[in-house]
C-alpha positions, 0 to 999 in steps of 0.5 A: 383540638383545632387551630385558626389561621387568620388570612392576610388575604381571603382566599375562595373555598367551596363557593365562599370566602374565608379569611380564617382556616380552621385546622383539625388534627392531622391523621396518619391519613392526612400525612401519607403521601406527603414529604413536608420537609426535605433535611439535606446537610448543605441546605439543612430543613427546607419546608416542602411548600407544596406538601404543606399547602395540600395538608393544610387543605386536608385539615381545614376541608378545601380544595387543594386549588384553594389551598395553592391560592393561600398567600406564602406568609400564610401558608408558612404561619399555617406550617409553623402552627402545624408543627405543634401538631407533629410534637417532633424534634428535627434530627441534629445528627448529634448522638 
């Protein structure tokens, strides 16, 4: 299963241009390490850009300098589709 992101902007990957990434589904590899989400009972679920960009470079095989480049709408549409990979429900604190 893969997923396309359409690019408002194209952005450079390996010598070409892409104004579409495609996505594969993450590994267990692909996560570790990473902290996609920070949940604080102030501030609640805030995306952890940085993290969300280096996966997002893992799953469609660019650099990481060039997943950084990704424009921030973007980048958090990209996020939000990956979501749907992940099929996880945020913790309420509700029992």
């Amino acid at each position: 299963m893969a997923i396309e992101i359409k690019l408002r902007t194209p952005i450079e990957a390996n010598g070409k241009e892409h104004d579409t990434l495609t996505l594969r589904e993450p590994t267990l590899g692909d996560l570790q390490g990473l902290t996609l989400f920070a949940i604080s009972q102030t501030e609640g679920v805030t995306p952890r850009l940085g993290d969300i960009a280096k996966l997002i470079g893992r799953l469609a095989d660019i650099p990481e300098s060039s997943s950084k480049k990704i424009p921030l709408r973007d980048l958090l549409r990209a996020g939000e589709e990956l979501m749907g990979f992940l099929d996880v429900s945020l913790p309420t604190g509700k029992k």
